[in-house]
C-alpha positions in Angstrom: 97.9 100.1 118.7 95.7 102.9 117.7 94.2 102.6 114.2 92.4 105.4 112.8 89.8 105.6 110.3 89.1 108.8 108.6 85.8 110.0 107.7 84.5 109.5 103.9 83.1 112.5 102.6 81.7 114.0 99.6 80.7 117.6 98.3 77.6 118.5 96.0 78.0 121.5 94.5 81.3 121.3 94.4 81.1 123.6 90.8 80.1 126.8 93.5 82.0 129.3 95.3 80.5 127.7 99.0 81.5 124.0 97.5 85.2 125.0 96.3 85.5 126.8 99.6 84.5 123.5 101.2 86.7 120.6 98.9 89.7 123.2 99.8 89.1 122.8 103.2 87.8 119.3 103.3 91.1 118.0 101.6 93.5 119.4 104.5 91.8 118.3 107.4 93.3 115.3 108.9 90.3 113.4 110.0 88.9 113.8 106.5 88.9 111.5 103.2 87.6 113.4 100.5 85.8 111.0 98.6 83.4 112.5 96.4 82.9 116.9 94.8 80.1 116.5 92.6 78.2 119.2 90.8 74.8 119.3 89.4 72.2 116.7 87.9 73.0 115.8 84.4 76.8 118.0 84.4 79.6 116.8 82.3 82.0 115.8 84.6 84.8 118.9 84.3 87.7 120.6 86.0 87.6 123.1 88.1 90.8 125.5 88.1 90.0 126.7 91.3 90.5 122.9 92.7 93.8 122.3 90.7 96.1 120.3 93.1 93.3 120.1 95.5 90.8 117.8 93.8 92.8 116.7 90.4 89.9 114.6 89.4 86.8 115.9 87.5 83.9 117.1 89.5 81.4 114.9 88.6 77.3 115.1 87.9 75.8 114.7 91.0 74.9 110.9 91.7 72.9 110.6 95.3 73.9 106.4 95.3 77.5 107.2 95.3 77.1 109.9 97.7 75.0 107.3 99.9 77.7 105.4 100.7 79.6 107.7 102.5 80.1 108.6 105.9 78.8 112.3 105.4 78.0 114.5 102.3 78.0 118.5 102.3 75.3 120.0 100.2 76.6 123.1 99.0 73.6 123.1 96.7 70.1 125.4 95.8 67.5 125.2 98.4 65.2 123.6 95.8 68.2 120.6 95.4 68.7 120.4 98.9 64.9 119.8 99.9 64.9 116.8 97.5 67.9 115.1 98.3 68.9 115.7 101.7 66.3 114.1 103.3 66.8 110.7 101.1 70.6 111.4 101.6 70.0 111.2 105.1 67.4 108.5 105.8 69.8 106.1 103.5 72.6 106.8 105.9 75.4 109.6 105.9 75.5 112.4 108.4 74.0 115.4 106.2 74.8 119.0 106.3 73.4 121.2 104.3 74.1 125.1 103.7 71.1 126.4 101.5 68.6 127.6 103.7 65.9 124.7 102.9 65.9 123.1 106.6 66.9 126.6 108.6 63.2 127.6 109.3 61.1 124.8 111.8 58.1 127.1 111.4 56.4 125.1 108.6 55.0 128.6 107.3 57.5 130.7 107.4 59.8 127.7 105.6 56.2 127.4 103.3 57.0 131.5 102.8 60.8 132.1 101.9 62.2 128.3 100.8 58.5 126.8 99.3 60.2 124.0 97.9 61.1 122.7 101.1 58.4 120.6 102.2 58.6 118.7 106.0 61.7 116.9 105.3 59.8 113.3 107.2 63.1 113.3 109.8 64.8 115.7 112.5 66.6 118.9 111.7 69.1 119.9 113.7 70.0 123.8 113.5 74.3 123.5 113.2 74.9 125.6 116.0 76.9 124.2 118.4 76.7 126.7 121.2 73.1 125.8 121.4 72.2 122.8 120.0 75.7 120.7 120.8 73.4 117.5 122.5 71.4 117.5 119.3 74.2 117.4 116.9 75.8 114.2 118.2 73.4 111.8 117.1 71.8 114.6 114.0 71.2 112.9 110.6 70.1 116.0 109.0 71.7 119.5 110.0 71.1 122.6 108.6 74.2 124.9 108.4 74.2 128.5 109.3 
């Protein structure tokens, strides 16, 4: 017998039009448990029309323990947020993918220059593109989304 364990994620940002977009999809694929759709630090936790009959729960503030515990977490959040939690995210043990543009540069400059809140994140970044970096991504703790 096959059993089949589906992968626990959770959202940040899920309050945004990229993080609505990603608990819609998220909550039909089949190999997916939804687990978590956070928004901000320090949010009341709140409803989100948008995610009625999708995520019937309150989105709640955004609590980087609970989201530690999962399998992966999708960071649908401002550069600035994503350069301080992703990293941790990652080095405590979920897969991390985030789509603000704080890990897309590897020139330290030009990342210094457009995203200066991103310091060195301390572990590997893998640029999410499959057609080129597809060896990289297996094993990638921290992947910056196009």
């Amino acid at each position: 017998m096959n059993t089949y364990t589906p992968v626990r994620v959770g959202v940040a940002g899920a309050t945004g039009y990229a993080g609505v977009e990603l608990v819609r999809r998220l909550s039909r694929h089949p190999s997916v448990r939804l687990s978590a759709a956070m928004g901000s630090v320090g949010s009341e936790p709140r409803r989100i029309a948008a995610l009625n009959h999708i995520w019937d729960s309150p989105v709640q503030p955004l609590d980087v323990d609970a989201l530690a515990a999962l399998d992966a977490v999708f960071l649908a959040t401002p550069d600035t947020l994503s350069a301080e939690v992703g990293p941790a995210l990652a080095a405590r043990g979920p897969r991390v993918f985030d789509l603000s543009g704080a890990f897309r540069l590897r020139d330290k400059g030009l990342r210094e220059r457009w995203y200066p809140h991103s310091p060195d994140p301390g572990l590997p970044v893998t640029y999410g593109l499959t057609e080129r970096y597809r060896g990289e991504l297996e094993h990638a703790r921290l992947i910056a989304c196009a």
